[in-house]
PyMOL Python script that loads the backbone (N, CA, C, O; Angstrom):
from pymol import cmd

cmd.read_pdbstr("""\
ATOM      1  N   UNK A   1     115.087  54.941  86.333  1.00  0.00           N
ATOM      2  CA  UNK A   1     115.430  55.977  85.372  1.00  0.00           C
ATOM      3  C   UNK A   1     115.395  55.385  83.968  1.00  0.00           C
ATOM      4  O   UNK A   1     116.017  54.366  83.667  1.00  0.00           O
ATOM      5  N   UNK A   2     114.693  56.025  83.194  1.00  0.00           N
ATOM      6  CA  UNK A   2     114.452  55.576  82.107  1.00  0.00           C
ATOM      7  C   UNK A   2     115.474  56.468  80.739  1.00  0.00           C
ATOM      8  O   UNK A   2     115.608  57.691  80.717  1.00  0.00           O
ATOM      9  N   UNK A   3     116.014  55.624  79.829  1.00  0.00           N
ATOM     10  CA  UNK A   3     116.915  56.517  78.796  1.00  0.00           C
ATOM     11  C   UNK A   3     116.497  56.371  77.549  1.00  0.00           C
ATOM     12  O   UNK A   3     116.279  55.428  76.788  1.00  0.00           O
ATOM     13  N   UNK A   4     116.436  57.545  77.519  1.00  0.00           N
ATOM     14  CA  UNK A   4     115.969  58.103  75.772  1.00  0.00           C
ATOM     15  C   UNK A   4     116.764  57.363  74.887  1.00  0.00           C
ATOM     16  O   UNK A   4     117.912  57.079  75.228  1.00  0.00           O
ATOM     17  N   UNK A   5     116.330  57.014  73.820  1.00  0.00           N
ATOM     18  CA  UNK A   5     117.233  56.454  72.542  1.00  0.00           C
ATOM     19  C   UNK A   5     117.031  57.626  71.176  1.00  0.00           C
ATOM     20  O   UNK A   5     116.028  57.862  70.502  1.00  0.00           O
ATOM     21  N   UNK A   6     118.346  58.183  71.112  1.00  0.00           N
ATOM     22  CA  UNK A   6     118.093  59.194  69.906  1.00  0.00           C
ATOM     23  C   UNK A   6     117.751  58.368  69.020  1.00  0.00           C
ATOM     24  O   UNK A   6     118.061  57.239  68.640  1.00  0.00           O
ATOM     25  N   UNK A   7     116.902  59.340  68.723  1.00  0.00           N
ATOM     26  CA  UNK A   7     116.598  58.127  66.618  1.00  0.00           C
ATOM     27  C   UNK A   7     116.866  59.341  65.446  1.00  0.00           C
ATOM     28  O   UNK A   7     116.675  59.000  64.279  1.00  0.00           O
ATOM     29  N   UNK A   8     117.259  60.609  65.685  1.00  0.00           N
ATOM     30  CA  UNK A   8     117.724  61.515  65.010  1.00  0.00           C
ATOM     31  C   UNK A   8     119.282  61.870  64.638  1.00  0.00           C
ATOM     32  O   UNK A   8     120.105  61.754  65.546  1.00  0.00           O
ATOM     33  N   UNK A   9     119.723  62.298  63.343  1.00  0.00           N
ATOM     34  CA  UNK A   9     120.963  62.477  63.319  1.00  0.00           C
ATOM     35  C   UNK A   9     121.051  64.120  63.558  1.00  0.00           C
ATOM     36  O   UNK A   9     120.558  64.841  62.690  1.00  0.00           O
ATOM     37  N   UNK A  10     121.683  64.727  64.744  1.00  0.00           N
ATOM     38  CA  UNK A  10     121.746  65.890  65.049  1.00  0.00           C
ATOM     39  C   UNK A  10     123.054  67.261  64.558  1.00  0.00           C
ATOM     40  O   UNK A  10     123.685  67.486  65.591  1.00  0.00           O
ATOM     41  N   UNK A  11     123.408  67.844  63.806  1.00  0.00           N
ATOM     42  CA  UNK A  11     124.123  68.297  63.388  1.00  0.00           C
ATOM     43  C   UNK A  11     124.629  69.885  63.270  1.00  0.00           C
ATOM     44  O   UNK A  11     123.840  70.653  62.719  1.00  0.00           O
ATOM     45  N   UNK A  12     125.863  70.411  63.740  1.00  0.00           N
ATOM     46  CA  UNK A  12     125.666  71.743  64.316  1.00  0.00           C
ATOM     47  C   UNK A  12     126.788  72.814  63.416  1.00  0.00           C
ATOM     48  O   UNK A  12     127.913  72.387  63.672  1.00  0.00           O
ATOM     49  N   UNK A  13     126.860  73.627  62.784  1.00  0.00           N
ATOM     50  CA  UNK A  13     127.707  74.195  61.945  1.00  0.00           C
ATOM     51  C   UNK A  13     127.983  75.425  63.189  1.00  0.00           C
ATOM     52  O   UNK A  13     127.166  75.838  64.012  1.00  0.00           O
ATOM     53  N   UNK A  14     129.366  75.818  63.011  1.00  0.00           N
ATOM     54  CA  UNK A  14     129.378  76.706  63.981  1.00  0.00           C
ATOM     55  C   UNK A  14     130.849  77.197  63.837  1.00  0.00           C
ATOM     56  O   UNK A  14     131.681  76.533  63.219  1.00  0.00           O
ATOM     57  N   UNK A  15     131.213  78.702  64.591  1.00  0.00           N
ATOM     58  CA  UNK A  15     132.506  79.168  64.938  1.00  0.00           C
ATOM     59  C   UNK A  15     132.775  79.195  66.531  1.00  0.00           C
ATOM     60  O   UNK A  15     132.106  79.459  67.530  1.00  0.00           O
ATOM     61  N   UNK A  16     134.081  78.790  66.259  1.00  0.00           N
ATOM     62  CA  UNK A  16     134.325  78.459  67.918  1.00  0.00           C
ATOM     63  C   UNK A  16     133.993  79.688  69.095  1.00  0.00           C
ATOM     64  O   UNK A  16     133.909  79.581  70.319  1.00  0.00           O
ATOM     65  N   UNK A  17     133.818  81.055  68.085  1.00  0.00           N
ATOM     66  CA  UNK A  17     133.738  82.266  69.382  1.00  0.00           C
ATOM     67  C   UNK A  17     132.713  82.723  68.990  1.00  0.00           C
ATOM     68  O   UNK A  17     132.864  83.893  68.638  1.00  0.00           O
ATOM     69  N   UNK A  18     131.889  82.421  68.897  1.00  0.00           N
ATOM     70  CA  UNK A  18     130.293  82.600  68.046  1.00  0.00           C
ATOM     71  C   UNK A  18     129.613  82.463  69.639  1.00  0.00           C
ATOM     72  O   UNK A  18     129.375  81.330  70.058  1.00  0.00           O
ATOM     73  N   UNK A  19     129.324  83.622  70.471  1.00  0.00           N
ATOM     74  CA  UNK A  19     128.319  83.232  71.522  1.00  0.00           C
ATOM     75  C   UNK A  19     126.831  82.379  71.317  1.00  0.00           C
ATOM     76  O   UNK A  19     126.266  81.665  72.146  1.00  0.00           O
ATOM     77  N   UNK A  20     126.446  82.682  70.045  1.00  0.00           N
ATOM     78  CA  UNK A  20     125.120  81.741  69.632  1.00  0.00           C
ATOM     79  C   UNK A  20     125.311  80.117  69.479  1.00  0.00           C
ATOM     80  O   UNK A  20     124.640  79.094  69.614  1.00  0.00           O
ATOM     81  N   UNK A  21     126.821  80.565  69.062  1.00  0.00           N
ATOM     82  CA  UNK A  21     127.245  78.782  69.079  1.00  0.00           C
ATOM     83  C   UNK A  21     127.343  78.097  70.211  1.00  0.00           C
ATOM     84  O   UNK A  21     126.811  77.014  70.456  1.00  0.00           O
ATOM     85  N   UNK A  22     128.271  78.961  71.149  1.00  0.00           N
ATOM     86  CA  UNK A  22     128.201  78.445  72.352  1.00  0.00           C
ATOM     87  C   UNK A  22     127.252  78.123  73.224  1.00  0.00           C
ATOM     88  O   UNK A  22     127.489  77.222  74.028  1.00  0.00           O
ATOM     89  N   UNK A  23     125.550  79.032  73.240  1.00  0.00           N
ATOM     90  CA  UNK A  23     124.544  78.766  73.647  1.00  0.00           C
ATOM     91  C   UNK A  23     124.252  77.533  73.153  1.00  0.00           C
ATOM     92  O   UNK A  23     124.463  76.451  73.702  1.00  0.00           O
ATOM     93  N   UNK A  24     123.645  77.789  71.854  1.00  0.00           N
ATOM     94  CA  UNK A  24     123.174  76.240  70.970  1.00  0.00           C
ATOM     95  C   UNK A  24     123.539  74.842  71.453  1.00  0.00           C
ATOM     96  O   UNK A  24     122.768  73.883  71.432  1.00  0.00           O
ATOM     97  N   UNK A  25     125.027  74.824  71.972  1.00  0.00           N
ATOM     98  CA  UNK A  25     125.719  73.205  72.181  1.00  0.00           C
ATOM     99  C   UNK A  25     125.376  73.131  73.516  1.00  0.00           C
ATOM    100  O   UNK A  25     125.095  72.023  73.974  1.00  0.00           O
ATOM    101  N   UNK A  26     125.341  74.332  74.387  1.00  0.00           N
ATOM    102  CA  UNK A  26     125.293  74.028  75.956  1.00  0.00           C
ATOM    103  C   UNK A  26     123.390  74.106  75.765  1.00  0.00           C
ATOM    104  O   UNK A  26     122.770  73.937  76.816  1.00  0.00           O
ATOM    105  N   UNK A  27     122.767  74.289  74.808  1.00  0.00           N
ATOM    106  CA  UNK A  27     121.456  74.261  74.975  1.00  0.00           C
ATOM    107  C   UNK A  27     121.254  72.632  74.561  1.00  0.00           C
ATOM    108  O   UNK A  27     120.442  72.031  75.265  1.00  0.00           O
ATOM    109  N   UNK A  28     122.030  71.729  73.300  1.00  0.00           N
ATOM    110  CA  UNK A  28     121.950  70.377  73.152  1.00  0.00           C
ATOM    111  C   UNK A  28     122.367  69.770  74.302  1.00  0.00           C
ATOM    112  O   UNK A  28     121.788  68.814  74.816  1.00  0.00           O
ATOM    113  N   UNK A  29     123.569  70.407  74.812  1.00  0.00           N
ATOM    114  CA  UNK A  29     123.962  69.335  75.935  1.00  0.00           C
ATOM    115  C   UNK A  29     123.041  69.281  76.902  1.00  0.00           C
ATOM    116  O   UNK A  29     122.604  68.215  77.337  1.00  0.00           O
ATOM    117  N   UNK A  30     122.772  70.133  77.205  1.00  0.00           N
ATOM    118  CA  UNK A  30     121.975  70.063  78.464  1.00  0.00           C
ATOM    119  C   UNK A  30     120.968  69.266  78.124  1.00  0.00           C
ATOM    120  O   UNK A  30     120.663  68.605  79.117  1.00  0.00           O
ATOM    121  N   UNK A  31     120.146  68.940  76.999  1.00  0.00           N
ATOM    122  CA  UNK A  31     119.273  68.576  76.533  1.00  0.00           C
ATOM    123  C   UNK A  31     119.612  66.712  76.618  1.00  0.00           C
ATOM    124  O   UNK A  31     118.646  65.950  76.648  1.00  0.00           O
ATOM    125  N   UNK A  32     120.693  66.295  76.641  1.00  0.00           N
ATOM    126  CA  UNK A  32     121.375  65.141  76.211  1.00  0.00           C
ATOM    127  C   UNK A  32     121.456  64.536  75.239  1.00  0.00           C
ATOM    128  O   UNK A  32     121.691  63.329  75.177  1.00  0.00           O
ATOM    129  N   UNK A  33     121.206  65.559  73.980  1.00  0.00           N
ATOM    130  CA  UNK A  33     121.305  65.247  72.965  1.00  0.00           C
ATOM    131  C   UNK A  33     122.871  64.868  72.075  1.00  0.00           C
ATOM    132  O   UNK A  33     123.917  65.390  72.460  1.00  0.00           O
ATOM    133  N   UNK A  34     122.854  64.162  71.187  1.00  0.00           N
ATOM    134  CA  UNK A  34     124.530  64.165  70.646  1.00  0.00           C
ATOM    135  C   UNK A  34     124.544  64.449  69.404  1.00  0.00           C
ATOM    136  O   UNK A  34     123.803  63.993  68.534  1.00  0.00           O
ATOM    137  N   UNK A  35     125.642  65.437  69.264  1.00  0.00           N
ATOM    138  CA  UNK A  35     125.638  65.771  68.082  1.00  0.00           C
ATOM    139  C   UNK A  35     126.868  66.006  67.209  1.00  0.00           C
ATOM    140  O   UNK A  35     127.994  65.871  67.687  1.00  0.00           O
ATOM    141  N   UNK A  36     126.710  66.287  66.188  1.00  0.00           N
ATOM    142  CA  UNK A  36     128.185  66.230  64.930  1.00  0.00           C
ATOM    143  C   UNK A  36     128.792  67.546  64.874  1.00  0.00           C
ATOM    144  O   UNK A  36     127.996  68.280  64.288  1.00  0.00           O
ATOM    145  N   UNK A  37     129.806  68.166  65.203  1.00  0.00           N
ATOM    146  CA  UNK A  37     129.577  69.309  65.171  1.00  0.00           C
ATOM    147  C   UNK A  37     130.628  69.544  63.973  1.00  0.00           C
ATOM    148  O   UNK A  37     131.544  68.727  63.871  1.00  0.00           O
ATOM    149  N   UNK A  38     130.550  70.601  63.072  1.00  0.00           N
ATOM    150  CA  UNK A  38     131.091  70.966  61.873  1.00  0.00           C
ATOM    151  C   UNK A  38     131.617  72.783  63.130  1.00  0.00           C
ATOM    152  O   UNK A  38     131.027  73.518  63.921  1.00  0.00           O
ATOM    153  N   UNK A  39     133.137  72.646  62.489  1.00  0.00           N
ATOM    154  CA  UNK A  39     133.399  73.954  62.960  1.00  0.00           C
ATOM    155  C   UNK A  39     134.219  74.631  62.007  1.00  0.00           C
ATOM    156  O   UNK A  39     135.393  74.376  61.736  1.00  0.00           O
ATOM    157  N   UNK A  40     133.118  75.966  61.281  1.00  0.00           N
ATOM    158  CA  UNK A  40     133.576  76.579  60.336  1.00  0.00           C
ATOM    159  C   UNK A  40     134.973  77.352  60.678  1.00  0.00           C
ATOM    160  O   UNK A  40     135.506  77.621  59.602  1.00  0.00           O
ATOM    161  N   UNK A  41     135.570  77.697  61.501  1.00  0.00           N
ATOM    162  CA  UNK A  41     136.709  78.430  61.913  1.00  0.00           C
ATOM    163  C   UNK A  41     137.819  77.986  61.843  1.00  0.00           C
ATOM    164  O   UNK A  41     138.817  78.703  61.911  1.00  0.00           O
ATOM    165  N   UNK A  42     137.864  76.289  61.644  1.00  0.00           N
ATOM    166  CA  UNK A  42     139.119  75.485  61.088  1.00  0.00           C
ATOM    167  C   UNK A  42     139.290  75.287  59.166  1.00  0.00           C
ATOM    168  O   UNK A  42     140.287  74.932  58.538  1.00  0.00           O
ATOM    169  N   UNK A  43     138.313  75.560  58.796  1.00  0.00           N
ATOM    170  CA  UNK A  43     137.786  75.608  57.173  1.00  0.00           C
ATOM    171  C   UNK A  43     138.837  76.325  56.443  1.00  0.00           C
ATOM    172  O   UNK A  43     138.885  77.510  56.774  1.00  0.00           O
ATOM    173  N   UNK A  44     139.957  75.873  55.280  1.00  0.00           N
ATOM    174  CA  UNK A  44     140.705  76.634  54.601  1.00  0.00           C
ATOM    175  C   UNK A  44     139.861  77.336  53.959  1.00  0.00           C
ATOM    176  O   UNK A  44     139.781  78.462  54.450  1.00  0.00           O
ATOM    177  N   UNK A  45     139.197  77.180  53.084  1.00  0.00           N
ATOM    178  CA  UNK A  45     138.327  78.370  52.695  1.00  0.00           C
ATOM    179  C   UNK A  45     137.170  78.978  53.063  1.00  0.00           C
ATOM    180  O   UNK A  45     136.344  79.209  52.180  1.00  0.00           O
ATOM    181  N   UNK A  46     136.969  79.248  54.051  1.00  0.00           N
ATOM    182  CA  UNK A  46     135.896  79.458  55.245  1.00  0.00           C
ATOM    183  C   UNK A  46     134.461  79.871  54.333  1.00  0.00           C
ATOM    184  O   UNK A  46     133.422  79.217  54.242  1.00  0.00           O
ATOM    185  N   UNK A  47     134.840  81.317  53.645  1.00  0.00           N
ATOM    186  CA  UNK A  47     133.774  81.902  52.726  1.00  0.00           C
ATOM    187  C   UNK A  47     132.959  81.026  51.539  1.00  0.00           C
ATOM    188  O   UNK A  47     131.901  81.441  51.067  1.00  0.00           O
ATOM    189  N   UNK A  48     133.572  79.786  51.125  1.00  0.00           N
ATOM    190  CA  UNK A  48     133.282  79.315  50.212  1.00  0.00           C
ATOM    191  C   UNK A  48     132.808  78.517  51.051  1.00  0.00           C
ATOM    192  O   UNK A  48     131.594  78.726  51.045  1.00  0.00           O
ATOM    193  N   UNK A  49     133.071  77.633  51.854  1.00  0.00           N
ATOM    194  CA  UNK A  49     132.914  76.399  52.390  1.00  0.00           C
ATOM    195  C   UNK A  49     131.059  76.866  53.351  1.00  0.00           C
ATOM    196  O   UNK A  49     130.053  76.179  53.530  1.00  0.00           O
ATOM    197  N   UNK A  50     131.351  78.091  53.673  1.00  0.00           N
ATOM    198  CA  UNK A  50     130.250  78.578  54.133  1.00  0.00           C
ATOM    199  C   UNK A  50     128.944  78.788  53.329  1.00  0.00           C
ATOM    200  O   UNK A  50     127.790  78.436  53.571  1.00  0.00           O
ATOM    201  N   UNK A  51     129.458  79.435  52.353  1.00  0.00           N
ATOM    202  CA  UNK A  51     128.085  79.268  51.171  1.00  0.00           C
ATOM    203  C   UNK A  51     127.795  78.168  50.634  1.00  0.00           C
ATOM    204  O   UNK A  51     126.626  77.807  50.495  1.00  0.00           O
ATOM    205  N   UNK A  52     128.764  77.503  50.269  1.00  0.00           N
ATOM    206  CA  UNK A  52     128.006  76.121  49.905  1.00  0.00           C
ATOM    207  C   UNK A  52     127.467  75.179  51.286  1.00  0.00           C
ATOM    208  O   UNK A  52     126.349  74.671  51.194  1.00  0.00           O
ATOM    209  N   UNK A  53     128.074  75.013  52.243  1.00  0.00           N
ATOM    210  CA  UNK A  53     127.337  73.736  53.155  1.00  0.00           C
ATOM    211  C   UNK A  53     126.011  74.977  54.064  1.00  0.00           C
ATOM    212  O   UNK A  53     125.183  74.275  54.645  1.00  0.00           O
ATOM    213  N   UNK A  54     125.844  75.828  54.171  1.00  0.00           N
ATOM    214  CA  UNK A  54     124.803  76.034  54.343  1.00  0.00           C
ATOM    215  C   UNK A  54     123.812  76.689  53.639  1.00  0.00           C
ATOM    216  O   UNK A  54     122.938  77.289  54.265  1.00  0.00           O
ATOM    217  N   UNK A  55     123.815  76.668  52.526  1.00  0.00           N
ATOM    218  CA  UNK A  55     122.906  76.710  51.577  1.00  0.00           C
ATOM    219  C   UNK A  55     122.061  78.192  52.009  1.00  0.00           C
ATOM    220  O   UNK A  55     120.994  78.276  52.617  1.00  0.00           O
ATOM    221  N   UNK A  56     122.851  79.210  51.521  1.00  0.00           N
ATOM    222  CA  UNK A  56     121.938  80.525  52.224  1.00  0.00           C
ATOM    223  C   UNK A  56     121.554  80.868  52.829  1.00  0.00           C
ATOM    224  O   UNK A  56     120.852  81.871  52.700  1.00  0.00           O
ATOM    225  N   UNK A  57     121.852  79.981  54.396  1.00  0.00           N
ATOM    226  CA  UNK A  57     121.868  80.485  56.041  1.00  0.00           C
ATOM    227  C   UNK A  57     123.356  81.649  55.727  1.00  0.00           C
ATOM    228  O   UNK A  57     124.190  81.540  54.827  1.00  0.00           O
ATOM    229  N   UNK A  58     123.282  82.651  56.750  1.00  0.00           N
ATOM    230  CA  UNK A  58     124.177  83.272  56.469  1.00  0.00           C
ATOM    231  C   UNK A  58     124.798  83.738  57.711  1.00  0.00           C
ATOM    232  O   UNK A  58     125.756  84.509  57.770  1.00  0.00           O
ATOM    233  N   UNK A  59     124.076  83.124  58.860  1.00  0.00           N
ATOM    234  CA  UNK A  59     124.918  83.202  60.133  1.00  0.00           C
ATOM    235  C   UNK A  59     125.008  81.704  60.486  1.00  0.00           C
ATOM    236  O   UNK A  59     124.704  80.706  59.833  1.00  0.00           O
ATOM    237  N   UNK A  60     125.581  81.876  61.869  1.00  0.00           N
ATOM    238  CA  UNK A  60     126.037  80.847  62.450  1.00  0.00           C
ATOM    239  C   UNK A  60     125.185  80.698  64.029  1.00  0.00           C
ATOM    240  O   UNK A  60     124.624  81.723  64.414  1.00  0.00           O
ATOM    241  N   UNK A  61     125.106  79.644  64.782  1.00  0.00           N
ATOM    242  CA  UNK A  61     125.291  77.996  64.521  1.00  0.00           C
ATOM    243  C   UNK A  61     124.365  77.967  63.607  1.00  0.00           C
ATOM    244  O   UNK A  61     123.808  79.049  63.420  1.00  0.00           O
ATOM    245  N   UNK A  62     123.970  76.968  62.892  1.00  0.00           N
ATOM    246  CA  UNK A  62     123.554  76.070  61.795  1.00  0.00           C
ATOM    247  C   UNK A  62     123.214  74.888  62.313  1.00  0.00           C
ATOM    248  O   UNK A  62     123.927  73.884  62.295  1.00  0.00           O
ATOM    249  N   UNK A  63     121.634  75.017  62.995  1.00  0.00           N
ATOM    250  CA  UNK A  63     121.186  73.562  63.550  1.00  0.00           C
ATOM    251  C   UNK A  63     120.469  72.517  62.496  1.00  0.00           C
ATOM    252  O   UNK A  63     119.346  72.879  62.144  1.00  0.00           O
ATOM    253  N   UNK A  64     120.864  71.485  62.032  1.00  0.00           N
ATOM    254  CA  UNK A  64     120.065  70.359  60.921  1.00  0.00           C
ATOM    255  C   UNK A  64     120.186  69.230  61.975  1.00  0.00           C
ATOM    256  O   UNK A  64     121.081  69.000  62.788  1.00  0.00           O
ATOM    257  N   UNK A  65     118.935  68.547  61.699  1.00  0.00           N
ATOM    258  CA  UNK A  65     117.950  67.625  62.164  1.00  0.00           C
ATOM    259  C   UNK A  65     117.908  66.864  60.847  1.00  0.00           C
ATOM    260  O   UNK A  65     117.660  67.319  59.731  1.00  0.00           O
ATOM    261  N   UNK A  66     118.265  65.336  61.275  1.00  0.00           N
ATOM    262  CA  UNK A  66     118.319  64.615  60.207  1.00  0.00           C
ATOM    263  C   UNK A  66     118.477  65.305  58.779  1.00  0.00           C
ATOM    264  O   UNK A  66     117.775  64.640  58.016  1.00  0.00           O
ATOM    265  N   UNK A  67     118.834  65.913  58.368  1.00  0.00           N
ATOM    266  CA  UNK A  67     119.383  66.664  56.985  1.00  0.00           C
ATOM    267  C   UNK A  67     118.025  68.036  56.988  1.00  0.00           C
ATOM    268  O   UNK A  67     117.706  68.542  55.913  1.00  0.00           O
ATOM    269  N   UNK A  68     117.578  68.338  57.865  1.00  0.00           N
ATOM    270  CA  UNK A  68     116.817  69.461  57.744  1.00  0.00           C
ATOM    271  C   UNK A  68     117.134  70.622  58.378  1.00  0.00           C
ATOM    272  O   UNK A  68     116.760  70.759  59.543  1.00  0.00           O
ATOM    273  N   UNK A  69     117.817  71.577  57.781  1.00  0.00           N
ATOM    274  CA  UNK A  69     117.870  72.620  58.712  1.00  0.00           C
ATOM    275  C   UNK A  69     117.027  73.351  59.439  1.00  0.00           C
ATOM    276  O   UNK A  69     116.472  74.282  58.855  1.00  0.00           O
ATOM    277  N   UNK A  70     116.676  73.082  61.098  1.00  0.00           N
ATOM    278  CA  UNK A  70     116.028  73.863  61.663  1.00  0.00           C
ATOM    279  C   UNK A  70     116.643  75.455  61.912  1.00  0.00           C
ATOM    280  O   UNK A  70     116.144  76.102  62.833  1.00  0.00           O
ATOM    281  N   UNK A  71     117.676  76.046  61.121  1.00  0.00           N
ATOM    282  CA  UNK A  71     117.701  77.341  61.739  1.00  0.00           C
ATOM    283  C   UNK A  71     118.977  77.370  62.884  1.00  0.00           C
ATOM    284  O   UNK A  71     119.665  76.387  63.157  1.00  0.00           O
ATOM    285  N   UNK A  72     119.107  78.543  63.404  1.00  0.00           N
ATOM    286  CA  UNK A  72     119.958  79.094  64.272  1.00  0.00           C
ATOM    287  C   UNK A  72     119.707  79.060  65.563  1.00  0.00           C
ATOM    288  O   UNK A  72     118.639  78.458  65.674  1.00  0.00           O
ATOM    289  N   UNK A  73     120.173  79.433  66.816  1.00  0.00           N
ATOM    290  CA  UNK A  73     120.087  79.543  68.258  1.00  0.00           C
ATOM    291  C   UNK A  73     118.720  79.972  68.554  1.00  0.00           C
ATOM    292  O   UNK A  73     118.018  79.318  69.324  1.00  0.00           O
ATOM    293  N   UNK A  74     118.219  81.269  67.857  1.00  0.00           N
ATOM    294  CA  UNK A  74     116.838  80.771  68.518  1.00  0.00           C
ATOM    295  C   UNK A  74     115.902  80.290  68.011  1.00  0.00           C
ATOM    296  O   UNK A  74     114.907  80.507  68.703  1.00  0.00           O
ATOM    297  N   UNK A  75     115.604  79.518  66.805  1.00  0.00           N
ATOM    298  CA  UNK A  75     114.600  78.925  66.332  1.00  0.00           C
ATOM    299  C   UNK A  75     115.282  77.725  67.340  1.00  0.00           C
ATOM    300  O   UNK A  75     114.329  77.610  68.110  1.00  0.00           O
ATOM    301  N   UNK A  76     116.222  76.830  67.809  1.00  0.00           N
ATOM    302  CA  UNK A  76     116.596  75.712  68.836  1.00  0.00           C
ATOM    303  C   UNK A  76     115.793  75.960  69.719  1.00  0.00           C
ATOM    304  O   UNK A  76     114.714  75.388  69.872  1.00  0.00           O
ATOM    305  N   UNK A  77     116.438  77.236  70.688  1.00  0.00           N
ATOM    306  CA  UNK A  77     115.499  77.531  71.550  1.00  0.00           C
ATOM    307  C   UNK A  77     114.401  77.526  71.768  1.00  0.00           C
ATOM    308  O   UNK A  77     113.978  77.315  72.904  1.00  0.00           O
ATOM    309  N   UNK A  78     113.401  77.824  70.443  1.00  0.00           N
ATOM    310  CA  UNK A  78     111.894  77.816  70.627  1.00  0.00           C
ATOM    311  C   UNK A  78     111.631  76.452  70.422  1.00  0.00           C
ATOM    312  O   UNK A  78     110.607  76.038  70.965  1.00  0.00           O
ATOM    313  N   UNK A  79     112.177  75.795  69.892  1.00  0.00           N
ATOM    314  CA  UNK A  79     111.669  74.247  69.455  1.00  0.00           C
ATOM    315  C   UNK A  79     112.190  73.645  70.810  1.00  0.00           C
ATOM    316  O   UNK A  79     111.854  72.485  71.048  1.00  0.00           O
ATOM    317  N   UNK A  80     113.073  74.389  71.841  1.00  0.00           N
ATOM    318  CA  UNK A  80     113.118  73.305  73.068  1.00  0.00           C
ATOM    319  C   UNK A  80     112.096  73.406  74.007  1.00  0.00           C
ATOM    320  O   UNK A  80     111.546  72.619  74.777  1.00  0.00           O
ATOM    321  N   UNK A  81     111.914  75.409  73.549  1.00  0.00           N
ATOM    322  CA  UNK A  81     110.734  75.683  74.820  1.00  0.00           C
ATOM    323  C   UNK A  81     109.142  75.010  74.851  1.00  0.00           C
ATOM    324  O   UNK A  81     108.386  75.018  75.823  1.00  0.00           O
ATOM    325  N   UNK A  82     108.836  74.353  73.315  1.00  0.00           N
ATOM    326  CA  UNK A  82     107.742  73.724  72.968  1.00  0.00           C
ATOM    327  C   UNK A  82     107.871  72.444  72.972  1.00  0.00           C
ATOM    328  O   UNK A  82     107.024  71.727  72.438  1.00  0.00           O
ATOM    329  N   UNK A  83     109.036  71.922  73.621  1.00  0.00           N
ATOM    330  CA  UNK A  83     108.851  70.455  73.525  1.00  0.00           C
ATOM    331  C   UNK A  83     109.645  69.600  72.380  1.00  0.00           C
ATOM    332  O   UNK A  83     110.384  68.618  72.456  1.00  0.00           O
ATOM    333  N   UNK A  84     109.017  70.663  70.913  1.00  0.00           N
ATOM    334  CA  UNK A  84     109.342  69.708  69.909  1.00  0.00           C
ATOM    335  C   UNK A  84     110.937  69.675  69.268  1.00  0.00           C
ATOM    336  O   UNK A  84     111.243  69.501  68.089  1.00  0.00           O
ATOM    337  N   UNK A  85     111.719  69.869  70.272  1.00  0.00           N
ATOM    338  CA  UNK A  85     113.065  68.886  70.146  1.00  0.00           C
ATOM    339  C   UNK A  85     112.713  67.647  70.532  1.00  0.00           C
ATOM    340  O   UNK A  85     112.575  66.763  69.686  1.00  0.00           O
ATOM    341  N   UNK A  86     112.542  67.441  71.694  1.00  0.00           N
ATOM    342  CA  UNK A  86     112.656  66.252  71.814  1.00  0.00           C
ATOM    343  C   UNK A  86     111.787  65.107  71.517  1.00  0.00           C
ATOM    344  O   UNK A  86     111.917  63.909  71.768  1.00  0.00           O
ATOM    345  N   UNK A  87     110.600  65.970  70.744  1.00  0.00           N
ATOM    346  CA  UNK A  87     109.963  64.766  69.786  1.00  0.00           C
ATOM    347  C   UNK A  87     110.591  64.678  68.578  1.00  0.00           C
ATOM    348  O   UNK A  87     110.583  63.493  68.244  1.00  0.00           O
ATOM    349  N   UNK A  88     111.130  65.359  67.764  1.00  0.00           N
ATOM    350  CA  UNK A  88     111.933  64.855  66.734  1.00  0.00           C
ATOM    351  C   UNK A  88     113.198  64.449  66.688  1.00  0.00           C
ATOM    352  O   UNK A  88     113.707  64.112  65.620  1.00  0.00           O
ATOM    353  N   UNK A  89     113.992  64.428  68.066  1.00  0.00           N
ATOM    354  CA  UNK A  89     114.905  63.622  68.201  1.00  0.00           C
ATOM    355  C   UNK A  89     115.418  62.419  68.679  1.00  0.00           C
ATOM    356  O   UNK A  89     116.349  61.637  68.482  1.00  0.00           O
ATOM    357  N   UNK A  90     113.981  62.658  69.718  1.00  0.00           N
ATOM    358  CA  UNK A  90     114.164  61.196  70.684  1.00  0.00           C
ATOM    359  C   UNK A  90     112.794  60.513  70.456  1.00  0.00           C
ATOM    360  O   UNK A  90     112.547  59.432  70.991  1.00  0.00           O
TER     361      UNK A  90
END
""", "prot")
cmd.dss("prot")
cmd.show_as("cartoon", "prot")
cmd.util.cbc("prot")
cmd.orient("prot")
């Protein structure tokens, strides 16, 4: 058995009852990917803290790839169904 070495920093903005969120992490995990997760729902100022760290995403999860935001639950999804997660992470 051979093990992947992430070489990506993986990073997930999210609310804890956000079903897209919950997909997204059980879509990394499964993936065996590891990741940072930021959870907007503990945030004293949620609204502010939201416009500024995601920069005019305006839902949630919030997937960034080494400082690039790929997008939400299903742009993940399509980048798992093509493979290219796990070329830009592993």
């Amino acid at each position: 058995m051979t093990t992947k070495t992430q070489r990506a920093h993986v990073e997930i903005w999210l609310t804890r009852t956000c079903p897209f969120c919950i997909a997204a992490r059980r879509l990394l995990d499964t993936a065996g990917i590891q990741y940072e997760v930021h959870d907007l729902t503990e945030h004293p100022n949620r609204r502010a803290a939201t416009d500024a760290i995601l920069k005019g995403h305006r839902t949630v999860p919030l997937v960034v790839i080494d400082g690039e935001p790929i997008g939400g639950f299903t742009e993940l999804e399509r980048l798992a169904e093509s493979d290219g997660l796990a070329r830009r992470v592993f």
